[in-house]
N, CA, C and O atoms as a Tinker XYZ file with bonds, in Angstrom:
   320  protein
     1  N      7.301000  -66.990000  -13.518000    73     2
     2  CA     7.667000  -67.873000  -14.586000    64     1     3
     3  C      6.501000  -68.068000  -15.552000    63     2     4     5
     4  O      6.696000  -68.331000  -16.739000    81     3
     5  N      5.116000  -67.914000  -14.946000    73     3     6
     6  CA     4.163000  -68.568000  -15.804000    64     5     7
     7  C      3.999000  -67.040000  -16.942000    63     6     8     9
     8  O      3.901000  -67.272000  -18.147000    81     7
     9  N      3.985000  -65.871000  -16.559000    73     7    10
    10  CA     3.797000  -64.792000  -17.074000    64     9    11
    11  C      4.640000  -64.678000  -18.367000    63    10    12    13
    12  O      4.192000  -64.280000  -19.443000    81    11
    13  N      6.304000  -65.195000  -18.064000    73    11    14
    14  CA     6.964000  -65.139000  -19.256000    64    13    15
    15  C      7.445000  -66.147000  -19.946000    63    14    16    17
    16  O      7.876000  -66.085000  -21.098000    81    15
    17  N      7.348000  -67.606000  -18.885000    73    15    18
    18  CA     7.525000  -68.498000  -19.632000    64    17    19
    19  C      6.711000  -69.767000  -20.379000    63    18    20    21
    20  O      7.172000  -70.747000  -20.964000    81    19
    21  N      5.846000  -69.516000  -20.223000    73    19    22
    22  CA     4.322000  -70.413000  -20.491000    64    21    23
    23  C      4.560000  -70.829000  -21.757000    63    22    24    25
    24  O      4.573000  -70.106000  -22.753000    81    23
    25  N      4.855000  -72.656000  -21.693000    73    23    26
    26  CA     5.089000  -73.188000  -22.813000    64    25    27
    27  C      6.156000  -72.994000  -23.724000    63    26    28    29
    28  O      6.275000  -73.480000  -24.848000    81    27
    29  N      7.312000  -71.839000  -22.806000    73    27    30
    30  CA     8.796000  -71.464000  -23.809000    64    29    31
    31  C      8.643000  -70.960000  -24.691000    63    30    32    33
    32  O      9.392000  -71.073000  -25.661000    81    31
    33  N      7.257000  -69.975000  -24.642000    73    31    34
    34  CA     7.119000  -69.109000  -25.724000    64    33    35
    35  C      8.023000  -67.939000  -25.942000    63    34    36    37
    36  O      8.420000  -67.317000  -24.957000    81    35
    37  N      8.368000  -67.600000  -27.100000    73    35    38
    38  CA     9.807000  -67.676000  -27.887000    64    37    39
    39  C      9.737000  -65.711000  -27.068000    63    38    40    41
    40  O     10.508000  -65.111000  -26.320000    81    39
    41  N      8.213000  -65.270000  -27.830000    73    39    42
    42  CA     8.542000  -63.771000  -27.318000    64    41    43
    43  C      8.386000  -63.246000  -25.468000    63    42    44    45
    44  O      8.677000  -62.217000  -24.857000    81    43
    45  N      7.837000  -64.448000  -25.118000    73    43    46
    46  CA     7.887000  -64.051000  -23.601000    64    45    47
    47  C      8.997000  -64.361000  -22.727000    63    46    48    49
    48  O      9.360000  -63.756000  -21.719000    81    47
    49  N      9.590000  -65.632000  -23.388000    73    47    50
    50  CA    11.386000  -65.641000  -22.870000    64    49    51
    51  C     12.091000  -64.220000  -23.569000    63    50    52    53
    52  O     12.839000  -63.638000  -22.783000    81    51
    53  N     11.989000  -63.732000  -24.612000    73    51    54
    54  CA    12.688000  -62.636000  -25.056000    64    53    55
    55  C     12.512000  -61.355000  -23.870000    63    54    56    57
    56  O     13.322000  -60.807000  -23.122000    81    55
    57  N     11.252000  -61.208000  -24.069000    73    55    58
    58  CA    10.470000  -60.015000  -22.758000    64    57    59
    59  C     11.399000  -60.225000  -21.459000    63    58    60    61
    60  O     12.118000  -59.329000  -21.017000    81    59
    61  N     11.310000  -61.410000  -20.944000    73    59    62
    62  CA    12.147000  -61.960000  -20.063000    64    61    63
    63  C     13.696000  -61.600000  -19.963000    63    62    64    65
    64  O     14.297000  -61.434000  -18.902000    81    63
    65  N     14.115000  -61.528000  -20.938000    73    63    66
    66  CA    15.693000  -61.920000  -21.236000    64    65    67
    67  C     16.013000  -60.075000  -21.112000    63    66    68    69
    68  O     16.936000  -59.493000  -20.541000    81    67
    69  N     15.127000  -59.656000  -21.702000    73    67    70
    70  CA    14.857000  -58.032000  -21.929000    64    69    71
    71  C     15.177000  -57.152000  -20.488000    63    70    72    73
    72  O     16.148000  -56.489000  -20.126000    81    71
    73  N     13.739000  -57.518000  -19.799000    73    71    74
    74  CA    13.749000  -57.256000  -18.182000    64    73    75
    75  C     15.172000  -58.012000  -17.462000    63    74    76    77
    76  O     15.396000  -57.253000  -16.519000    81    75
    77  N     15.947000  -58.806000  -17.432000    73    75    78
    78  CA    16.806000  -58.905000  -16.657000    64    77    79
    79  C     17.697000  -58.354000  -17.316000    63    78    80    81
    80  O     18.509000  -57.971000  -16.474000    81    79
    81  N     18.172000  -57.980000  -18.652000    73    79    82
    82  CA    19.177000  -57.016000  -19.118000    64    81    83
    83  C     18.975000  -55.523000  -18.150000    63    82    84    85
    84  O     19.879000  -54.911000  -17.580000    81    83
    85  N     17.815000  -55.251000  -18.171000    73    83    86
    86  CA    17.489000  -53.637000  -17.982000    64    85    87
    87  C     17.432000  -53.691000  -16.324000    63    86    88    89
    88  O     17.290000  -52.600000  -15.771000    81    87
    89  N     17.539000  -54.944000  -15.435000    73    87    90
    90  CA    17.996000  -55.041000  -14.103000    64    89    91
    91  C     17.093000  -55.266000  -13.269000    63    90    92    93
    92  O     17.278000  -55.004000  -12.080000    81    91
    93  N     15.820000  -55.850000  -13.762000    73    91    94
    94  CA    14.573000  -56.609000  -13.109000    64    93    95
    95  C     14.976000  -57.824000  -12.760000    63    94    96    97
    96  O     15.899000  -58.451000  -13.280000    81    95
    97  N     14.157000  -58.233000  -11.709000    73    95    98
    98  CA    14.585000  -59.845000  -11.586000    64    97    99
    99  C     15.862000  -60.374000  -11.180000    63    98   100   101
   100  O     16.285000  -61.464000  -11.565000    81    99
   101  N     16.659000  -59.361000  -10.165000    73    99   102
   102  CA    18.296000  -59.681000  -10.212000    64   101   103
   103  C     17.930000  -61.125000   -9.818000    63   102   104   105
   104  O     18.112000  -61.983000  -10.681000    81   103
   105  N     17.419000  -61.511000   -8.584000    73   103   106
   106  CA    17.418000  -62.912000   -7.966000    64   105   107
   107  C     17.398000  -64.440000   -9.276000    63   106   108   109
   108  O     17.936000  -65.514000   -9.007000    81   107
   109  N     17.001000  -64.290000  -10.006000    73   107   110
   110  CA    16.458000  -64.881000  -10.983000    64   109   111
   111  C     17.301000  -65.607000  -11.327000    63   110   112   113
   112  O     17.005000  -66.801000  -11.280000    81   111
   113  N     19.020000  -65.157000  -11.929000    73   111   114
   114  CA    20.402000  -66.003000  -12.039000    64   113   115
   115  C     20.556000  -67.043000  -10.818000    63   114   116   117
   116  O     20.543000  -68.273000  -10.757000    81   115
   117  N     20.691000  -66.132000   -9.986000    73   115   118
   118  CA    21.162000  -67.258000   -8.853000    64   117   119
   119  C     19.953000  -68.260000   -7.986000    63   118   120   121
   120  O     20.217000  -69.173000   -7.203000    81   119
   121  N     18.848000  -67.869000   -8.316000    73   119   122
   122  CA    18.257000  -68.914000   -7.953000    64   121   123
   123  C     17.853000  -69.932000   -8.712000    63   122   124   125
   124  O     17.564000  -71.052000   -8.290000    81   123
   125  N     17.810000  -69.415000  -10.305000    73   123   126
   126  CA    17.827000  -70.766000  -11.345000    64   125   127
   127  C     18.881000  -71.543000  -10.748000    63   126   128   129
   128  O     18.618000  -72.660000  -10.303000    81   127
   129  N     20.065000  -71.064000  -10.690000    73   127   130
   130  CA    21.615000  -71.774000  -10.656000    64   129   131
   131  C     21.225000  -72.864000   -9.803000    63   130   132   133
   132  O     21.363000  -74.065000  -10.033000    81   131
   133  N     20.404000  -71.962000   -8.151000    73   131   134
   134  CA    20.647000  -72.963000   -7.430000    64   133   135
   135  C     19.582000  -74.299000   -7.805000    63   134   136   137
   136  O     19.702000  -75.491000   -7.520000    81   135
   137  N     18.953000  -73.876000   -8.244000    73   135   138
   138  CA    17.926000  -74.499000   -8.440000    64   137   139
   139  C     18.893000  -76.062000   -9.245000    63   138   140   141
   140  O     18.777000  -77.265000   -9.011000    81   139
   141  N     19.717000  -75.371000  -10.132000    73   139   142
   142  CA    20.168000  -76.679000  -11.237000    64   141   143
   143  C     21.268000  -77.089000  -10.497000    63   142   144   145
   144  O     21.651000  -78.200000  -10.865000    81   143
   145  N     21.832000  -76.676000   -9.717000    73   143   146
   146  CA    22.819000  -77.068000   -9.109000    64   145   147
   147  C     22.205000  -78.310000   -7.932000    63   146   148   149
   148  O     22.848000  -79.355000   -7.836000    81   147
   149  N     21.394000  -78.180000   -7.380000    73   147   150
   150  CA    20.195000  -79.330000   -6.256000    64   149   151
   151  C     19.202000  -79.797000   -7.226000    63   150   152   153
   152  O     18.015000  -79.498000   -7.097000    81   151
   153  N     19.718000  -80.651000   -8.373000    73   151   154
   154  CA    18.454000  -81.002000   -9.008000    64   153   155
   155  C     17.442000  -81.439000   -7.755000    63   154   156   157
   156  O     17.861000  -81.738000   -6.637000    81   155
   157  N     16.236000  -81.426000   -8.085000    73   155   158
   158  CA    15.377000  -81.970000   -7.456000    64   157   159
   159  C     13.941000  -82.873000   -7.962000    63   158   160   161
   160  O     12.818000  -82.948000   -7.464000    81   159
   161  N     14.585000  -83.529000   -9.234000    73   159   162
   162  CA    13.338000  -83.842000   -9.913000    64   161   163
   163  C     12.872000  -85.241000   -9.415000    63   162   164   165
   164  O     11.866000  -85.667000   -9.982000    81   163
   165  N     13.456000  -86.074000   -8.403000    73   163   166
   166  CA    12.426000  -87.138000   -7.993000    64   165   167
   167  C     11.404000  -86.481000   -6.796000    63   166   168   169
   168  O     10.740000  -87.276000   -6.130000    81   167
   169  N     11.293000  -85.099000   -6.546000    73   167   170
   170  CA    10.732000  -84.640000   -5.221000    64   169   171
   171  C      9.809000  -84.222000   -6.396000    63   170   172   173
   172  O      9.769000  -84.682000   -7.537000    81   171
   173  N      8.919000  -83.017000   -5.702000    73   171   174
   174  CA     8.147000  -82.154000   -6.041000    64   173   175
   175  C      8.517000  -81.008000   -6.764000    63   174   176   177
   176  O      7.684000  -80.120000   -6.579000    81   175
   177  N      9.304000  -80.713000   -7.411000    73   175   178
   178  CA     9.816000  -79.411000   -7.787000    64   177   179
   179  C      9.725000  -79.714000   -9.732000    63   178   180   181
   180  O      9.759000  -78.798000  -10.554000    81   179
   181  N      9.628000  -80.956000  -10.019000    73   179   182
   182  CA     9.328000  -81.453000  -11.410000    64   181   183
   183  C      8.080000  -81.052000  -11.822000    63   182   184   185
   184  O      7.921000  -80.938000  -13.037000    81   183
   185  N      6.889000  -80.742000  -10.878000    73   183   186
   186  CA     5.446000  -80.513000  -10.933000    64   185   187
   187  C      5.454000  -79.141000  -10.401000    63   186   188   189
   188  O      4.443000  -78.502000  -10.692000    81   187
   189  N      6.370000  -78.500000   -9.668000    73   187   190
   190  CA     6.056000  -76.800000   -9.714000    64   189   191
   191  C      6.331000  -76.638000  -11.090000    63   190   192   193
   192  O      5.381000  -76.237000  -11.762000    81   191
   193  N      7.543000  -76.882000  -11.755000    73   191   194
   194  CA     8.228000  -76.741000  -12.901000    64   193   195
   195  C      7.445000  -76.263000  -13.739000    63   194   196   197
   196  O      7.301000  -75.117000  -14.165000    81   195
   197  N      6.506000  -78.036000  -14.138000    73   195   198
   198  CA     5.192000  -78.331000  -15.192000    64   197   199
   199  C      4.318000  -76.877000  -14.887000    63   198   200   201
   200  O      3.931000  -76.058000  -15.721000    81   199
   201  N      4.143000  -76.855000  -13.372000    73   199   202
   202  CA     2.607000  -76.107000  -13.453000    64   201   203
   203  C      3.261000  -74.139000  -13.785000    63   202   204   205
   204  O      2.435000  -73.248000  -13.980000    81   203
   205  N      5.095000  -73.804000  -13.772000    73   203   206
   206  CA     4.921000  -72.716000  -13.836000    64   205   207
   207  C      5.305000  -72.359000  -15.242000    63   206   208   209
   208  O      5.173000  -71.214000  -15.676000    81   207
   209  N      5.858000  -73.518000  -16.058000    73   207   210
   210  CA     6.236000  -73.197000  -17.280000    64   209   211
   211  C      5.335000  -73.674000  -18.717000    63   210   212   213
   212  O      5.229000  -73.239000  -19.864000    81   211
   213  N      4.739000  -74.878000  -17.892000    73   211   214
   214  CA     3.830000  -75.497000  -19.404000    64   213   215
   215  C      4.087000  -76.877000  -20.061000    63   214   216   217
   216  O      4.515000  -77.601000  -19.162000    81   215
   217  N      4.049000  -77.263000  -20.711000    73   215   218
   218  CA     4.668000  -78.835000  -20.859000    64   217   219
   219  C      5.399000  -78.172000  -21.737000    63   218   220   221
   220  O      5.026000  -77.397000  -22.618000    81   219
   221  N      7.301000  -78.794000  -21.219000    73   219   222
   222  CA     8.551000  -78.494000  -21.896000    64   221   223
   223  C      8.829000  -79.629000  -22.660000    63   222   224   225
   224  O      9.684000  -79.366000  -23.505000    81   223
   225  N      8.395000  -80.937000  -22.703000    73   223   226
   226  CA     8.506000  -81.571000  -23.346000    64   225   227
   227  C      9.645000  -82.251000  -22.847000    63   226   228   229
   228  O     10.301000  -82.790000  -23.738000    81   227
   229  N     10.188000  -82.426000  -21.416000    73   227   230
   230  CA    11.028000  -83.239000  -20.762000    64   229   231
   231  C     11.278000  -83.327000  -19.623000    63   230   232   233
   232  O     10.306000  -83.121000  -18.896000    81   231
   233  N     12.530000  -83.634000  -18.952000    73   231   234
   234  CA    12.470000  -83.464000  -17.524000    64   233   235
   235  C     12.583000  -81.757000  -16.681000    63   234   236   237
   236  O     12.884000  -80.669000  -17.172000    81   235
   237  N     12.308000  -82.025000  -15.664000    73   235   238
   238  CA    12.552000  -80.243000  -15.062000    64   237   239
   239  C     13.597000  -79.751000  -15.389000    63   238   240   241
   240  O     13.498000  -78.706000  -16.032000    81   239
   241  N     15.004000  -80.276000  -15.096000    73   239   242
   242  CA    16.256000  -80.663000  -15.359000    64   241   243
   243  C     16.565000  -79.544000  -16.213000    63   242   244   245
   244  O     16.919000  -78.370000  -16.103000    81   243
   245  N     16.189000  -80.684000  -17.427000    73   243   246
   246  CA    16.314000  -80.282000  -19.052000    64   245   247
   247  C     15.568000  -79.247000  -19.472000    63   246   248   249
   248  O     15.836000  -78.935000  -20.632000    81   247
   249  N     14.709000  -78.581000  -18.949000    73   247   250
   250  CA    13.784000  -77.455000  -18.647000    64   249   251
   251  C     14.512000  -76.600000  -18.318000    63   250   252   253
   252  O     14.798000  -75.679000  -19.083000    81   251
   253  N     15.078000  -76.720000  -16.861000    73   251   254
   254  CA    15.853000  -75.699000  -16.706000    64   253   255
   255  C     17.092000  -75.321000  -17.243000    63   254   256   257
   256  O     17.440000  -74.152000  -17.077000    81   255
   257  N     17.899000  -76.172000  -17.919000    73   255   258
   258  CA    19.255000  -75.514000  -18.662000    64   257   259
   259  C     18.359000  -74.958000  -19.660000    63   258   260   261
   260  O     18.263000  -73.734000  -19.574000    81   259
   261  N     17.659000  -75.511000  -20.601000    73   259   262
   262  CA    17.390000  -75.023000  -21.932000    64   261   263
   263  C     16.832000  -73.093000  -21.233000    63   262   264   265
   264  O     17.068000  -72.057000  -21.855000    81   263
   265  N     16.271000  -73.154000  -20.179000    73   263   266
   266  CA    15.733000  -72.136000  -19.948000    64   265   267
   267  C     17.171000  -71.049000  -19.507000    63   266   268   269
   268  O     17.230000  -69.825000  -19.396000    81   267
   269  N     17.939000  -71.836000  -19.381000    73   267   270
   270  CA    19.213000  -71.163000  -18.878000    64   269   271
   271  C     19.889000  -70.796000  -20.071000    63   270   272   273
   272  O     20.135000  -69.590000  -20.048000    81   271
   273  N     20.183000  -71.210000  -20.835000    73   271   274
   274  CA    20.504000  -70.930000  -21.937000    64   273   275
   275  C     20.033000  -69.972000  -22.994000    63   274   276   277
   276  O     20.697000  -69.402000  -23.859000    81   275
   277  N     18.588000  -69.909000  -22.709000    73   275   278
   278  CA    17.992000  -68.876000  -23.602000    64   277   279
   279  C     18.025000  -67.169000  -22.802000    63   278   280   281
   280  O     18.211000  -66.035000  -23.243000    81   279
   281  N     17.722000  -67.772000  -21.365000    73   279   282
   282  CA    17.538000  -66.480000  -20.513000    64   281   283
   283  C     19.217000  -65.741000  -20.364000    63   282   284   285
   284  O     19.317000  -64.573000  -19.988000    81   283
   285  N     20.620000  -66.684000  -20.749000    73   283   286
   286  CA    21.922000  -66.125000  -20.040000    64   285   287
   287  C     22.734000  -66.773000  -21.136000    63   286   288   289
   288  O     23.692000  -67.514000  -20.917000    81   287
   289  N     22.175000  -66.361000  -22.621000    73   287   290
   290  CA    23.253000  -66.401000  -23.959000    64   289   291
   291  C     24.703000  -66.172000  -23.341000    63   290   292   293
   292  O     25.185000  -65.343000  -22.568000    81   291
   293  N     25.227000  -67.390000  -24.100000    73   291   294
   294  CA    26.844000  -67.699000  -23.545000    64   293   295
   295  C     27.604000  -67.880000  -22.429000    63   294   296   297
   296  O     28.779000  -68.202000  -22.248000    81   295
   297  N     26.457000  -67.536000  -21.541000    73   295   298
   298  CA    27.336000  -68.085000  -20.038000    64   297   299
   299  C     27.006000  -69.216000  -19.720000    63   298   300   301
   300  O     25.869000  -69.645000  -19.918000    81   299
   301  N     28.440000  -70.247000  -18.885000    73   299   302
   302  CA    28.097000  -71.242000  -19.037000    64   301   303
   303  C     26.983000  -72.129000  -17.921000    63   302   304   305
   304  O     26.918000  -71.689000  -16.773000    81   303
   305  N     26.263000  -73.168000  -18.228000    73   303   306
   306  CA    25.789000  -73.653000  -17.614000    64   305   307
   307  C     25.719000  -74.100000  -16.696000    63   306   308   309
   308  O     26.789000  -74.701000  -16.592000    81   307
   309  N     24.794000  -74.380000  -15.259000    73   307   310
   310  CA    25.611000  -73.991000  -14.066000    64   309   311
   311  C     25.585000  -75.831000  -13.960000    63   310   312   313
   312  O     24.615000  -76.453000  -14.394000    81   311
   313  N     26.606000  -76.430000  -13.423000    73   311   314
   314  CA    26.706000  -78.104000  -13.556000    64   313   315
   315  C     27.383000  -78.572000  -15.140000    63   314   316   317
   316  O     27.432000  -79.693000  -15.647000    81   315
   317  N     27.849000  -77.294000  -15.652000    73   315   318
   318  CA    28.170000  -78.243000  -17.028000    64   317   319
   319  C     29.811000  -78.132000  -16.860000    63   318   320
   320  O     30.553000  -78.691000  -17.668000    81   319
């Protein structure tokens, strides 16, 4: 995460979005999912979040859809 997503920088989510088109990273869908599906932000997983993405400027939560959204254009959100 820190490699492509550091701070939600625009071309390393793209790089990102790139590599799982071309079939890197299969795990990556379904463990975001699960991930948003068990929020876990009064535990510890709000501070892996911080330390693998950068300050998102909100909760892990909200971190992770927005990250869902950019990484899986038009599919829907997993909890929405």
């Amino acid at each position: 995460m820190r490699t492509y997503c550091w701070n939600f920088d625009p071309s390393g989510i793209a790089d990102l979005r790139a590599s799982l088109a071309d079939g890197h990273y299969a795990w990556l869908r379904d463990e975001l999912a699960g991930a948003m599906a068990e929020p876990a932000e009064p535990t510890g997983a709000a501070g892996w979040w911080q330390e693998s993405i950068g300050e998102f400027g909100g909760s892990a939560v909200a971190a992770q859809r927005d990250l869902w959204r950019r990484l899986f254009p038009g599919q829907a959100v997993p909890g929405d």
